[in-house]
C-alpha positions in Angstrom: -4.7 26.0 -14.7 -6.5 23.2 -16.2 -9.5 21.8 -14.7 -9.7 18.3 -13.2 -12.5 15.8 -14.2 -13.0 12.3 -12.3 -14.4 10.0 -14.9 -14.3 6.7 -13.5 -14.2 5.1 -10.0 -15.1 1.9 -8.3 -14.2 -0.1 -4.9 -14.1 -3.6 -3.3 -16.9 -5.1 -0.8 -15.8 -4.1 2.9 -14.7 -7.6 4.2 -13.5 -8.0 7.6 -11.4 -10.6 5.8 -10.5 -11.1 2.7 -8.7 -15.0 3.6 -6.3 -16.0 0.8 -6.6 -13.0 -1.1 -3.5 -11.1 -1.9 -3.2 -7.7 -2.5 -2.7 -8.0 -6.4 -6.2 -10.0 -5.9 -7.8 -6.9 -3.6 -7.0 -5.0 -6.7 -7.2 -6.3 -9.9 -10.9 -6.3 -9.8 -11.2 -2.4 -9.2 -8.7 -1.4 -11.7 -10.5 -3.8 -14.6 -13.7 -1.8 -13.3 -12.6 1.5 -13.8 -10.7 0.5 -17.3 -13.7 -0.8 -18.8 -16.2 2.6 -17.0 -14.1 4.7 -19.4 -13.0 2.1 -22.5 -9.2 2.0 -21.6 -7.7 -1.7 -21.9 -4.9 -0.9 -19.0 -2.6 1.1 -17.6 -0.6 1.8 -20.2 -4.0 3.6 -21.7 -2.9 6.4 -19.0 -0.1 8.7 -18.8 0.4 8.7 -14.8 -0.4 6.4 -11.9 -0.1 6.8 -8.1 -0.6 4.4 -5.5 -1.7 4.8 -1.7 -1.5 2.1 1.2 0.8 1.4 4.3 4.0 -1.1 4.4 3.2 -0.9 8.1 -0.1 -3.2 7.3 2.2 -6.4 5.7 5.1 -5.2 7.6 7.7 -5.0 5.4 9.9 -2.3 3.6 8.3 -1.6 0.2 5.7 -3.7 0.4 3.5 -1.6 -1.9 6.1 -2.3 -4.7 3.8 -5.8 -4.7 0.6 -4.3 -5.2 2.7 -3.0 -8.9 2.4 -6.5 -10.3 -1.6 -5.3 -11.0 -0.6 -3.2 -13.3 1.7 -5.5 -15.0 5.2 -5.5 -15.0 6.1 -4.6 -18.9 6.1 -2.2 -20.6 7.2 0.4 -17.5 4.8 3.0 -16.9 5.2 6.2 -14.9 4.1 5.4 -11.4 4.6 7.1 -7.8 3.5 5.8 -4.7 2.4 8.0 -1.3 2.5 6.0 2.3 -0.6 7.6 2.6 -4.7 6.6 2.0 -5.1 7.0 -1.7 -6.7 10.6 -1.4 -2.9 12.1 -1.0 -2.4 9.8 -4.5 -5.3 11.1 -6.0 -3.7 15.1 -4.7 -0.3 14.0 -6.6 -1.8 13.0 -9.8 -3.6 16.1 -10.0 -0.5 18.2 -9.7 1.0 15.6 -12.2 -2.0 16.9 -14.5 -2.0 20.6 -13.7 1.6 20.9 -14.1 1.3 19.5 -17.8 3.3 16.3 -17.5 0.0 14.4 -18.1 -3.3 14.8 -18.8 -4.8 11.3 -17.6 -4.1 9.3 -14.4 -5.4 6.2 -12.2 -5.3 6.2 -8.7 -5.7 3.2 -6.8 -5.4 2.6 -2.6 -5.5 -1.0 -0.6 -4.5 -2.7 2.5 -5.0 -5.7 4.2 -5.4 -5.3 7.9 -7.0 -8.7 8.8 -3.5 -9.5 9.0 -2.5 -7.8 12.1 -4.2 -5.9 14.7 -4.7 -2.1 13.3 -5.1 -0.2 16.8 -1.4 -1.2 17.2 0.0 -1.0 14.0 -1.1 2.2 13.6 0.5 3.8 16.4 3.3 3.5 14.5 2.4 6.6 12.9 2.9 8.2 16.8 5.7 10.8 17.4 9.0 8.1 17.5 9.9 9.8 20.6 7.3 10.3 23.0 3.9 8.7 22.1 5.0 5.4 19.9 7.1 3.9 22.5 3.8 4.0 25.0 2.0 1.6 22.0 -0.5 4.1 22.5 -3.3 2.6 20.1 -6.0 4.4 17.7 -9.0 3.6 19.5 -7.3 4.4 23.0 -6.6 7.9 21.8 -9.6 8.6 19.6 -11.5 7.7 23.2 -9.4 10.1 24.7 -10.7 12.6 22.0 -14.1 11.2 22.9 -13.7 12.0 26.8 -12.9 15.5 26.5 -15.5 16.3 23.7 -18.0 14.8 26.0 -16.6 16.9 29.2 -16.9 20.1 26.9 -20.6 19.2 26.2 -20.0 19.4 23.1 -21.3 15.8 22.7 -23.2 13.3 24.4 -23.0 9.4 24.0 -26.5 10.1 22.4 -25.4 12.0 20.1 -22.5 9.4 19.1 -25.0 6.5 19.1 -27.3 8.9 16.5 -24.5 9.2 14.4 -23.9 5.1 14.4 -27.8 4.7 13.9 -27.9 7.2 11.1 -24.9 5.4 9.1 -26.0 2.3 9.4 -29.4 3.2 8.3 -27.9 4.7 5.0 -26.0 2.3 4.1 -28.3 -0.1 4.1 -28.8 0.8 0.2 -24.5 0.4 -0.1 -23.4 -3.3 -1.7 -20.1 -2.7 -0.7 -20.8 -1.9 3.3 -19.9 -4.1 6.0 -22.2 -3.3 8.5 -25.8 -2.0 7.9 -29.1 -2.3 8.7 -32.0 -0.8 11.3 -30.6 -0.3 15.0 -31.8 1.2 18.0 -30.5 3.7 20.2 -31.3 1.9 23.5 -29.5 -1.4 21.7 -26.6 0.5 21.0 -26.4 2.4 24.6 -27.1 -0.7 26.4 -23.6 -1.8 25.1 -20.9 -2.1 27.0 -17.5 0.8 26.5 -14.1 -1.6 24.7 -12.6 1.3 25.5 -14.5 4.6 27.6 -16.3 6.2 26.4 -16.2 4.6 23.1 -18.5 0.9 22.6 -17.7 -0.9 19.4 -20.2 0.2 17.1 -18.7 4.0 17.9 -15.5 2.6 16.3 -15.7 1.7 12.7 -15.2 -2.2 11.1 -12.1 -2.1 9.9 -12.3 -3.7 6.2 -9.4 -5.3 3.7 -10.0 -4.4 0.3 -9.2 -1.4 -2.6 -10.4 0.9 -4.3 -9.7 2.7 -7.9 -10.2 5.8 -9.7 -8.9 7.5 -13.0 -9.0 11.8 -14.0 -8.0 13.8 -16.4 -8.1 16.7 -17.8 -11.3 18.1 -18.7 -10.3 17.6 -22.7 -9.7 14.5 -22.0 -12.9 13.6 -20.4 -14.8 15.6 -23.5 -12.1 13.6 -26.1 -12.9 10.0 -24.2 -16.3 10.9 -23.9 -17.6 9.9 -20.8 -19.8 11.3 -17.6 -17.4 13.4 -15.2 -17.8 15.5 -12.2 -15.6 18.6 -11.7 -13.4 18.4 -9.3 -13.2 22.2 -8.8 -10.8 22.7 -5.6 -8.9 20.2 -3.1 -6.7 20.8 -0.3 -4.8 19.6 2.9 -3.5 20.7 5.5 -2.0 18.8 8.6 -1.7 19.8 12.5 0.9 19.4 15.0 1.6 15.4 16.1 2.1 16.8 19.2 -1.7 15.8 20.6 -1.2 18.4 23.9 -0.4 21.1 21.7 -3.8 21.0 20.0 -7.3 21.3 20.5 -8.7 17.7 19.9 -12.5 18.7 20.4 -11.8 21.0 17.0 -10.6 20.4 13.7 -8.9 23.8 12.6 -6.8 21.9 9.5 -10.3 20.4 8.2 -11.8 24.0 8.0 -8.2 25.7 6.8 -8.4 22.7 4.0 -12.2 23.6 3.4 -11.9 27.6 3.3 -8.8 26.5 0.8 -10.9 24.2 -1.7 -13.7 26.3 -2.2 -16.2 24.8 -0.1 -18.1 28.0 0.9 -18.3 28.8 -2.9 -21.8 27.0 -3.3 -24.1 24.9 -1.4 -22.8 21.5 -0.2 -25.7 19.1 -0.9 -23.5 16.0 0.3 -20.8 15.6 2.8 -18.8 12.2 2.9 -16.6 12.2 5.3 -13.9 9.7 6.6 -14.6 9.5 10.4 -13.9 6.5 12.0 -15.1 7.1 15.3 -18.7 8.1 15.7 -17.4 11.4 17.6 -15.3 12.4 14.7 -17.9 12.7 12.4 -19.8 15.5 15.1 -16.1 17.5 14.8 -16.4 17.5 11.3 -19.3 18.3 10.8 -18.9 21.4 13.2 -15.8 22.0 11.5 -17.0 22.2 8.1 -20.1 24.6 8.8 -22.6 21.7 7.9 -26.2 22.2 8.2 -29.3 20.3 8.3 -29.6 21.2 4.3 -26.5 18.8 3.8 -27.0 15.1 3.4 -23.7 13.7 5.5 -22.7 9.9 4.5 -25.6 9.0 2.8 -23.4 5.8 1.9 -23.3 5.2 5.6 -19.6 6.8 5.4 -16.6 4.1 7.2 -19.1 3.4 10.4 -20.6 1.2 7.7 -17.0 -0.2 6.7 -13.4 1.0 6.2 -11.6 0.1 3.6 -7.8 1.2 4.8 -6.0 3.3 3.0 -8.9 3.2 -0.3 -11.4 5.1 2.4 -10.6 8.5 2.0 -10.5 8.0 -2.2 -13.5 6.2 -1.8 -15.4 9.4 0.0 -14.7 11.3 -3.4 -15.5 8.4 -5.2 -18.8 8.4 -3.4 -19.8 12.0 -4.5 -18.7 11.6 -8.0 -21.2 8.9 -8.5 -24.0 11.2 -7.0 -22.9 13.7 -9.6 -22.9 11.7 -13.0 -25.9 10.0 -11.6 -27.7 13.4 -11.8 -28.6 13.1 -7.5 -26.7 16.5 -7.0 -24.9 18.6 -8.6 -22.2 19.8 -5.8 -20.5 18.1 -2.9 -17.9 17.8 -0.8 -15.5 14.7 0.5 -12.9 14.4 3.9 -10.3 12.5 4.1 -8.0 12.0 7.4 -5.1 10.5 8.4 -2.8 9.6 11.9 -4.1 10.0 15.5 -7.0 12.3 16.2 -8.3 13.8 12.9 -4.1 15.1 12.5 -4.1 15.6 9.1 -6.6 16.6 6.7 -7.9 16.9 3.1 -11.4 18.5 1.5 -12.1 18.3 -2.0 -15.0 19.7 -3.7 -16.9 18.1 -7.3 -19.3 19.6 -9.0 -21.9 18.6 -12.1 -20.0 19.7 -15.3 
């Protein structure tokens, strides 16, 4: 099975709005970024590319097929597309690559969400049946998830608001983060709930912009020359969108994805993981087996901004640049997607 190098990667600011910006816009920059990181001229310089983002965001059918134009229209390429944040993309380019039909890809995820208001929109992702026609919306059901982990006490609104201080703090050295900076637990607690228990700095700023990466095969990466990490296992697995038939204080499809990608194989130095809700990020971590030995979001993670759909990809992306920087030589990135940590992906890089 050949081995997976990323060799390239590189994301917008998080802006709470991007104005006249277009999508094509949101992404040109990222993918000229990650051309010239590895000395390709464009996408035609690699022999896959897949896409993640959400129609639901500029709602309309096929509305990714816009965000194409960035790669320019002529001469065709071979290009898929998942309806997914661009981690999933990044998981079917690297079967593209281990299945021999390539041996170099680019990845790229974006959305827009300025546009609309994202709690709703996204509970459009809700069982069709049962839970979407309730317009049951994200922060509504992650507080849900909030309620009982804190009736469990298996967290405290302390324990959130450490979680919020902690990002913040660490990503005051991120140029791309939204929110950062010094903040105090008593600042934070004195807050009132948007939605009990959850106050809005337990919620993360949702952020338009993108985010773009390119692997390839190990030769490759040795032909072309560049830095790489290893991206040495990956995995996902998704629970039941049935929220009463699982245990929301738990994340058994983060640690199933974790066991699968190799992530008790060697010590996890960093963890970036995709938690948009400050309680998430305590599930996680409990999930994943982390201890005080790992450094968790040092970029200050998406409670410092969330890039929608490009988040996830941009939690890898994070750990490969602590890799070819020489920081560590082995960590771990989370990605989620749909209500209440549903489904989940782990991958593992490592110093070549």
């Amino acid at each position: 099975m050949k081995e997976i190098a990323v060799v390239a990667f590189s994301q917008s600011d998080c802006l709470a709005q991007a104005g006249a910006a277009n999508e094509v816009e949101l992404i040109m920059p990222q993918l000229q970024a990650v051309f010239g990181q590895v000395g390709l001229n464009n996408a035609q310089d690699v022999d896959f590319v897949c896409s993640g983002s959400c129609d639901y965001l500029q709602g309309a059918a096929f509305a990714f097929v816009a965000g194409v134009d960035a790669l320019g229209a002529v001469p065709p390429i071979k290009e898929s597309h998942v309806e997914m944040d661009a981690a999933w993309a990044l998981y079917e380019a690297i079967l593209k690559i281990r299945m021999g039909h390539a041996e170099s890809a680019l990845i790229y995820g974006f959305g827009k969400s300025s546009s609309g208001e994202l709690p709703i929109v996204l509970s459009q992702q809700l069982d069709p049946y049962y839970l979407a026609p309730l317009w049951l919306d994200s922060v509504s059901l992650a507080a849900m998830q909030a309620r009982l982990l804190l009736d469990r006490g298996l967290a405290t609104e302390r324990t959130m608001a450490e979680v919020v201080v902690r990002a913040r703090r660490n990503a005051i050295g991120n140029p791309h983060a939204q929110v950062s900076g010094e903040f105090s637990l008593a600042e934070l607690l004195a807050a009132d709930t948007v939605v009990s228990p959850l106050r809005q700095s337990d919620c993360a700023p949702v952020a338009d912009g993108a985010a773009a990466m390119i692997i390839c095969s190990v030769e490759k990466a040795r032909e072309w020359g560049v830095p790489y990490a290893l991206l040495s296992g990956i995995d996902h697995r998704i629970e039941t969108h049935n929220l009463g038939m699982r245990d929301l204080t738990d994340s058994v499809s983060t640690r199933q994805a974790a066991t699968a990608a190799g992530a008790g194989r060697g010590p996890v130095e960093v963890a970036e993981l995709y938690a948009p809700f400050s309680h998430q990020e305590i599930i996680l971590t409990r999930a994943l087996g982390l201890g005080n030995d790992t450094l968790v979001n040092p970029s200050g993670g998406v409670m410092a901004g969330n890039l929608m759909m490009a988040s996830g990809l941009s939690r890898i992306g994070e750990v490969f640049r602590r890799i070819v920087s020489g920081d560590i030589a082995r960590g771990l990135a989370h990605a989620t997607a749909g209500p209440c940590l549903q489904h989940n992906l782990v991958a593992v890089l490592e110093s070549a």
